[in-house]
C-alpha positions in Angstrom: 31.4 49.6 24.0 30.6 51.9 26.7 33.4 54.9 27.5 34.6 57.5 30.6 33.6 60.7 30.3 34.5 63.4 32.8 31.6 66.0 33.6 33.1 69.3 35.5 30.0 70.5 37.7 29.6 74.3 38.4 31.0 74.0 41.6 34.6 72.1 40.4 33.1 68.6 40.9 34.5 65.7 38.9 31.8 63.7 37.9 33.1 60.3 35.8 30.3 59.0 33.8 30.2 55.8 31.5 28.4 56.6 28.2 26.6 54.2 25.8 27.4 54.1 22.1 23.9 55.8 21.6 25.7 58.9 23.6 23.4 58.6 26.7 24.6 57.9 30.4 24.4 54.3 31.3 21.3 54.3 33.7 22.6 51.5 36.2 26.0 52.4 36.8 24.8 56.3 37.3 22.6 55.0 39.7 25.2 53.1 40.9 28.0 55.5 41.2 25.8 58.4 42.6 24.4 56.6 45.2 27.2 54.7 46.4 30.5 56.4 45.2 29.9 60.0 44.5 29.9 61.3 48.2 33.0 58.9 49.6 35.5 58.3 46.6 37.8 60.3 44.9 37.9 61.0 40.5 40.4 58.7 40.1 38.8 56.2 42.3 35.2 56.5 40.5 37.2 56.2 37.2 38.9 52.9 38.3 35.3 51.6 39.6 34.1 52.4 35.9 36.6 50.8 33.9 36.1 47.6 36.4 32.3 47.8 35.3 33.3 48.1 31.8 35.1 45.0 31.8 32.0 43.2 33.1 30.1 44.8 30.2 32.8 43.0 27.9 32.0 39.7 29.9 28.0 40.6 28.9 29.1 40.9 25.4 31.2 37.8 24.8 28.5 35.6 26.4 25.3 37.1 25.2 24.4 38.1 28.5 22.2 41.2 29.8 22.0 40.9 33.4 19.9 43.9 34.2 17.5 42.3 32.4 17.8 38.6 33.7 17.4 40.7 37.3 14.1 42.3 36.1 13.1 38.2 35.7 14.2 37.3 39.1 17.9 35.3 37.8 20.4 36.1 39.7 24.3 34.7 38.9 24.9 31.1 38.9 27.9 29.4 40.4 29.1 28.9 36.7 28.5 32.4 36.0 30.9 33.6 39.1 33.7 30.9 38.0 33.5 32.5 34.3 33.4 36.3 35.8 36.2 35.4 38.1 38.5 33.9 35.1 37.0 37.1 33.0 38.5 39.8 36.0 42.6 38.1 35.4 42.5 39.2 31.8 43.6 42.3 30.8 41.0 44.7 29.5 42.7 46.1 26.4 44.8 43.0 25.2 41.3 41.0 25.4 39.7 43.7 23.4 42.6 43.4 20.7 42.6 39.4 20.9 38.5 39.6 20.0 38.8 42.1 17.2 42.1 40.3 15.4 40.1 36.6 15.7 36.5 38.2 13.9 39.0 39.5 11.2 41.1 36.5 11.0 38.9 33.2 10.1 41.1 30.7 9.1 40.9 27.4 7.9 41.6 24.7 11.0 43.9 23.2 9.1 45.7 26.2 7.8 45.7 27.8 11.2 48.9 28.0 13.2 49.5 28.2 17.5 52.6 30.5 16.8 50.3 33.5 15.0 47.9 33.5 18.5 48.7 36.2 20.4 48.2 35.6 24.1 45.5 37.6 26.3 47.6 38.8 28.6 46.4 39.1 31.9 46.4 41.5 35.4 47.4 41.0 38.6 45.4 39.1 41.2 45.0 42.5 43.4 44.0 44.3 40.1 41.8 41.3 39.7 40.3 40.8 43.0 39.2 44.7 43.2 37.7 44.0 39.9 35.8 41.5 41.3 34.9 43.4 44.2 33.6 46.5 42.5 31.2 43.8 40.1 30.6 42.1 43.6 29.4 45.5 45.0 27.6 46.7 42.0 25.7 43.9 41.4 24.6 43.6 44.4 23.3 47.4 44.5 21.3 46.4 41.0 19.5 43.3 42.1 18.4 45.2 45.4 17.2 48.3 43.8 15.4 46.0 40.8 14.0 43.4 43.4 13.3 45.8 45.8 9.3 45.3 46.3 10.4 41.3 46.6 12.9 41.8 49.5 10.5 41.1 52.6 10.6 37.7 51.0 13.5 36.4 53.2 15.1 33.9 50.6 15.2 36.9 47.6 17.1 39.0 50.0 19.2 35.5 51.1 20.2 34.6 47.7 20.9 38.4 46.4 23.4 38.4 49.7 25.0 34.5 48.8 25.6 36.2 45.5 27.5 38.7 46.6 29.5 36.3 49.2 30.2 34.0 46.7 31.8 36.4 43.7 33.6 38.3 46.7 34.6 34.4 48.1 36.5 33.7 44.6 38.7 36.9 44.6 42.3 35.5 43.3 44.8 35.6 46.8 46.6 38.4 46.3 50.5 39.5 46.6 50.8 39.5 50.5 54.6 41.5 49.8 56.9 38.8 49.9 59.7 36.7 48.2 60.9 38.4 44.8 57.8 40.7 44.4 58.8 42.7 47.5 62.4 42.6 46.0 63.2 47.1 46.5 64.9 46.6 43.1 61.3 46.2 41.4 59.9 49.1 42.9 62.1 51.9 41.6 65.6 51.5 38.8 68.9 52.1 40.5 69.7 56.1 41.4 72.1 56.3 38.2 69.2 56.1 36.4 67.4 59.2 37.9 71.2 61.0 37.9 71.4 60.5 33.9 67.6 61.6 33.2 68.6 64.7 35.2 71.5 65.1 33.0 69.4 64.3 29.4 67.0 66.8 30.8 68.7 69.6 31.6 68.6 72.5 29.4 71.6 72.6 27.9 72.1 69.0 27.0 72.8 67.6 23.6 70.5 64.7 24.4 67.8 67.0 25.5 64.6 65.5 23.4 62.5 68.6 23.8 61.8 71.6 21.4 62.0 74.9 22.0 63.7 76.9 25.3 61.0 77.3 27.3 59.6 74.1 27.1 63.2 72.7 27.7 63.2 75.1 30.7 60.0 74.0 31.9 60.4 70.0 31.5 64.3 70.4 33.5 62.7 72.3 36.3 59.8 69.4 36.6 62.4 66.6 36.9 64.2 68.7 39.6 61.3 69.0 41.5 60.4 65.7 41.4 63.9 64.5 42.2 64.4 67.1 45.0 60.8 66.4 47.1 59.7 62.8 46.0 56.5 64.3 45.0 54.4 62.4 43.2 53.3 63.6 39.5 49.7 64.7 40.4 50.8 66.6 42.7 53.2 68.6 40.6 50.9 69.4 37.7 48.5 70.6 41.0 50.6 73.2 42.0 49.7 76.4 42.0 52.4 79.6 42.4 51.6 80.7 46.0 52.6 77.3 46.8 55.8 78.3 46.5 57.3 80.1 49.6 60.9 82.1 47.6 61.6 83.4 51.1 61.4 80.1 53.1 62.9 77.9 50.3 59.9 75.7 50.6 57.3 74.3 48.5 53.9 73.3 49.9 51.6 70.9 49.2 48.2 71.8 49.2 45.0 69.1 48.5 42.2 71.4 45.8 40.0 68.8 45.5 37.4 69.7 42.8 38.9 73.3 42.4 36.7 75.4 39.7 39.6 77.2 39.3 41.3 74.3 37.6 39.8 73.9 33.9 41.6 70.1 33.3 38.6 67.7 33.5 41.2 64.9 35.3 42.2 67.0 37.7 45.5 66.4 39.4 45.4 66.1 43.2 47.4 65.6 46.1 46.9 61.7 47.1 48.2 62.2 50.7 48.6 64.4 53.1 49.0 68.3 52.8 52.8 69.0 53.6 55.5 71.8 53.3 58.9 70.6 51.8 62.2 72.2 52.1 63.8 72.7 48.6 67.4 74.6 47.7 67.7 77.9 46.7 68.7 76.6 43.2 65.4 75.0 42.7 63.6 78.5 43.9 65.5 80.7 42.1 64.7 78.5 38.8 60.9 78.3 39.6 61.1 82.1 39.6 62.7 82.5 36.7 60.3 80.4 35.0 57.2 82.2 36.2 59.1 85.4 35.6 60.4 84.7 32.3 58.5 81.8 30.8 55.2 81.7 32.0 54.7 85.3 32.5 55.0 85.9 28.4 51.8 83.8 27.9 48.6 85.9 28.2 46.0 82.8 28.9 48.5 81.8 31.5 47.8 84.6 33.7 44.2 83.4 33.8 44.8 81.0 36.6 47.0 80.6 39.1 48.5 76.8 37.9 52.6 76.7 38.1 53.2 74.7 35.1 51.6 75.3 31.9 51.5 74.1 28.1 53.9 76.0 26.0 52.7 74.7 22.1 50.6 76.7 20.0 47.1 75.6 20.5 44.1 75.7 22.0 45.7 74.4 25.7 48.3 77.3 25.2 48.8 78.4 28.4 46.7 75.9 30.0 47.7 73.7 33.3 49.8 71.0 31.2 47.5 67.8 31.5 48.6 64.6 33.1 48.3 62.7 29.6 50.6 65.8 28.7 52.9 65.4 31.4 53.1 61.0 30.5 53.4 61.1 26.7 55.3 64.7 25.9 57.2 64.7 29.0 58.3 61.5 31.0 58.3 59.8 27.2 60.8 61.3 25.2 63.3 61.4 28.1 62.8 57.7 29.1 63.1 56.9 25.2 66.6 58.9 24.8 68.4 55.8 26.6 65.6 53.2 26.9 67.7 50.3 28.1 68.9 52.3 31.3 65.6 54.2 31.9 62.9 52.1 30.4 61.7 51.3 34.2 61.8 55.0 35.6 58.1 55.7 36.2 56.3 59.3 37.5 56.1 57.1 41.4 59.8 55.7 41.0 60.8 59.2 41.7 59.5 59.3 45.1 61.1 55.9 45.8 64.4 57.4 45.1 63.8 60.5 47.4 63.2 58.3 50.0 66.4 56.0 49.5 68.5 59.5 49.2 66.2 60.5 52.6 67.6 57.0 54.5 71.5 57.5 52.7 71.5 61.7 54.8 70.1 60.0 58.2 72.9 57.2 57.9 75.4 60.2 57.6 73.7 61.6 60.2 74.0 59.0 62.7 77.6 58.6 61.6 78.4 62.0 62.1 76.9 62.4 65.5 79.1 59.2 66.6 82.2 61.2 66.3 80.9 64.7 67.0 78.6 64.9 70.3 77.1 68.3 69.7 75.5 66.4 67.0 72.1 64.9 67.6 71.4 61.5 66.0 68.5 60.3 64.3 66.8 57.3 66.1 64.3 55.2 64.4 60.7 56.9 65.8 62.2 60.1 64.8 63.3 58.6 61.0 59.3 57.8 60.9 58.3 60.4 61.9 60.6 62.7 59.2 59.6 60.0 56.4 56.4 60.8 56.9 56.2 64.5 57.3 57.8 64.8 53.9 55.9 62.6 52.0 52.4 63.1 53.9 51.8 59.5 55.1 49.7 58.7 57.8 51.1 55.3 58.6 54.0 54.6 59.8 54.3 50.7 58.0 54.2 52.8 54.2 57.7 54.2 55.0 59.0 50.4 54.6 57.6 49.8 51.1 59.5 52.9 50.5 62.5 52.0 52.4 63.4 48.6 51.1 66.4 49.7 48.9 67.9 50.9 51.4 67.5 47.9 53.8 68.5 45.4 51.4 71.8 47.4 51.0 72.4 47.4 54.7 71.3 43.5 55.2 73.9 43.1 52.1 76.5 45.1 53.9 75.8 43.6 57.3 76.1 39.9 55.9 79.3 40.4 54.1 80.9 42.3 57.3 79.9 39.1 58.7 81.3 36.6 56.1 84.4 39.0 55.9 85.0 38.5 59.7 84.7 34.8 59.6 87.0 34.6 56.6 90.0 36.1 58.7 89.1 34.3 61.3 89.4 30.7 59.5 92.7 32.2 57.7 94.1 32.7 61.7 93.3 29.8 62.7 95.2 27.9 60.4 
C-alpha cells in the first residue's frame, strides 16, 4: 500500500506526498494535491486529504478496481460503485487493514469456523466519514476532468463527470449536528480532578513521576503547567520558540511559523488559531527560565535553533525540537498510564477545555464579587466573548460554547435544583 511522506522544501515548505511501494510519487494524487491543495491547505490538512485517498486505494484493492485506468476508457462510477465507496468511507482505515490481513492468514474450514473469533471492523464517525467522501468526491472529479479533458466540449461527458461528483457528495452519512448525549460537556474533556492529579504525578519531585532522568522530569512538569495554565493546544507548545516568552511581562505569546526553515521536524507543529499573548504567573516564568538556563543551555545542538522545548535522550534528536509523536508516546503516555482508570480520557485538546471551564469559574467570581463591592467592574456576557476569545485566538464567537458547556451544565444543574429546592419548602409550608 501507498504511504505519507513529508518533503521539507528549501524554503521551510511542508510538502505531504503519498509514495507507491515501487518508492515513486503517486502521479494522480501529486497532481492532485499540487494543483488543488498546495496553495490553500495547511500540512496537516494535506496529510488528512492523503490518508482519505488512501483509503480509496484500499477500496481499489479489495474490489480489483483501477479507476484511473477505467477513466482513460471513458467509465466513470456507477451508482453501485458510490453505495459500496460510501459503506467503504464508515470503516475504519487500520482495523479494516488488520481484519483483511488476519482473514488471508486464517482459512478455516466452514464448519470449523466460529462468529465469536471474528473480530469486528470497527468503524468512524459519519463527519470523519462524510469528509472522506468529500475529499474522494473532489479528487475524482479533478482525475476524470484532467483525463477526459480533450472530450469535455461534449456536453453529456462534462454532465456525467459533474452527476458523479453530486451523487458521491449526495450520499455523505448526516453527520453529528451537536446534540443529545454527544454534545454532553462531560465527553469533551474528564473532570478537573483529573488534570489536578496529572499535575501532581508530573511534578518533579513526585514518587509517581514516570519519567527518567532530572531534566527530562523538569522538562515534561513545566509542559503540563503550561498547558494547564494557558489552554494552549499541544502544537502550539512544541512550536514555541524562547523569544516567545516575555520574563518581564509574565506573558507568553503565540506566534503562527508556518513552514519555518528554521524548524528541522518534518510535521511541523503550528499554531491552529489565531496569534495571541497570554498572561502566565511568575512561577511558570521563573521555571521556563530555569529550564533554558539550566537544562536546555547544557546541550550544544540545542543552541542551534531557537525551539523552547527539546529532546533530552542520547541520540541523534539530542537537542532537537521534541517531536509531536515524542510529545504523544514519551510524554502524555506514561503519565496518563500511571492511574489509567482516572486519566485514561485526558487528551493533549482536553487541556484547553479545562482552561476554559477554570476561565468561566474566575468570571463567575467576578461577577459575584462586583455585586457586593461597586468599585468592582463586572463581567457581562459580550465582554466574556470577547476575553474567551482573545485567549484562545478564536475568531468566532459560537466556538467559545463548545468550550463552555461544562460550565453551563453545572449552572443549568444548579439553577434547577435552586428551583426544586424552592418548591420543596414551599409544599412543606403549605401543609
Amino acid at each position: 500500500m501507498s504511504k505519507i511522506r513529508d518533503l521539507i522544501f528549501s524554503n521551510g515548505e511542508r510538502y505531504p506526498i503519498l509514495i507507491e511501494e515501487g518508492g515513486m510519487p503517486n502521479y494522480w494524487v501529486t497532481l492532485y494535491v499540487t494543483e488543488k491543495l498546495r496553495t490553500t491547505h495547511t500540512q496537516s490538512a494535506i496529510s488528512n486529504s492523503l490518508a482519505h485517498l488512501v483509503h480509496l486505494q484500499l477500496w481499489e484493492s479489495i474490489n480489483n478496481r483501477d479507476l484511473v485506468a477505467e477513466f482513460h476508457q471513458g467509465k466513470l462510477l456507477t451508482d453501485e460503485d458510490i453505495y459500496s465507496i460510501r459503506d467503504h468511507c464508515i470503516l475504519d482505515t487500520r482495523s479494516l487493514k488488520k481484519w483483511l490481513k488476519s482473514s488471508e492468514k486464517n482459512v478455516v474450514k466452514f464448519a470449523s469456523a466460529s462468529t465469536a473469533s471474528v473480530t469486528p471492523i470497527q468503524r468512524v464517525s459519519n463527519n470523519h466519514a462524510a469528509n472522506r467522501l468529500t475529499q474522494i468526491a473532489a479528487f475524482l472529479c479533478f482525475t476524470a476532468r484532467t483525463i477526459l479533458k480533450t472530450q469535455l466540449i461534449e456536453e453529456k461527458v462534462s454532465n456525467d463527470i459533474e452527476a458523479m461528483s453530486k451523487s458521491l457528495l449526495a450520499n455523505k452519512p448526516k453527520g453529528s449536528k451537536g446534540k443529545g448525549l454527544a454534545a454532553n460537556p462531560n465527553t469533551k474533556a474528564p473532570p478537573p480532578k483529573a488534570f489536578e492529579r496529572i499535575l501532581s504525578i508530573t511534578r518533579e519531585s513526585s514518587p509517581d513521576n514516570p519519567f527518567k532522568g532530572e531534566d527530562v522530569k523538569f522538562r515534561n512538569a513545566i509542559i503540563f503547567e503550561v498547558m494547564e495554565a494557558t489552554g494552549m493546544r499541544a502544537g502550539e507548545i512544541l512550536a514555541l520558540q524562547i523569544r516567545d516568552i516575555d520574563f518581564q511581562k509574565g506573558t507568553i505569546s503565540v506566534v503562527r511559523r508556518h513552514d519555518a526553515i528554521e524548524d528541522p521536524r518534518k510535521k511541523q507543529p503550528v499554531a491552529k488559531t489565531n496569534e495571541r499573548v497570554i498572561p502566565v504567573n511568575k512561577v511558570i516564568t521563573n521555571r521556563l527560565r530555569e529550564y533554558i538556563m539550566d537544562k536546555r543551555s547544557n546541550i550544544p545542538s540545542a543552541r542551534k535553533h531557537p525551539y523552547l522545548f527539546v529532546t533530552h535522550k542520547y541520540g541523534e534528536h539530542h537537542g532537537k525540537p521534541i517531536s509531536n509523536s515524542t510529545f504523544v508516546n514519551r510524554v502524555l503516555k506514561p503519565a496518563i498510564a500511571i492511574y489509567p482508570e482516572l486519566l485514561e480520557d485526558i487528551t493533549r485538546h482536553g487541556f484547553r477545555h479545562n482552561f476554559n471551564y477554570k476561565l468561566s469559574k474566575k468570571i463567575d467570581a467576578v461577577n459575584k464579587a462586583a455585586k457586593e463591592n461597586p468599585d468592582i467592574q463586572p463581567i457581562n456576557e459580550k465582554k466574556e466573548i470577547q476575553i474567551r476569545k482573545e485567549l484562545n485566538g478564536w475568531s468566532s464567537d459560537k466556538t467559545a460554547e463548545t468550550y463552555n458547556l461544562r460550565h453551563i451544565r453545572e449552572e443549568a444543574d444548579r439553577v434547577m435544583k435552586e428551583d426544586m429546592d424552592h418548591w420543596a419548602k414551599r409544599a412543606k409550608k403549605d401543609k
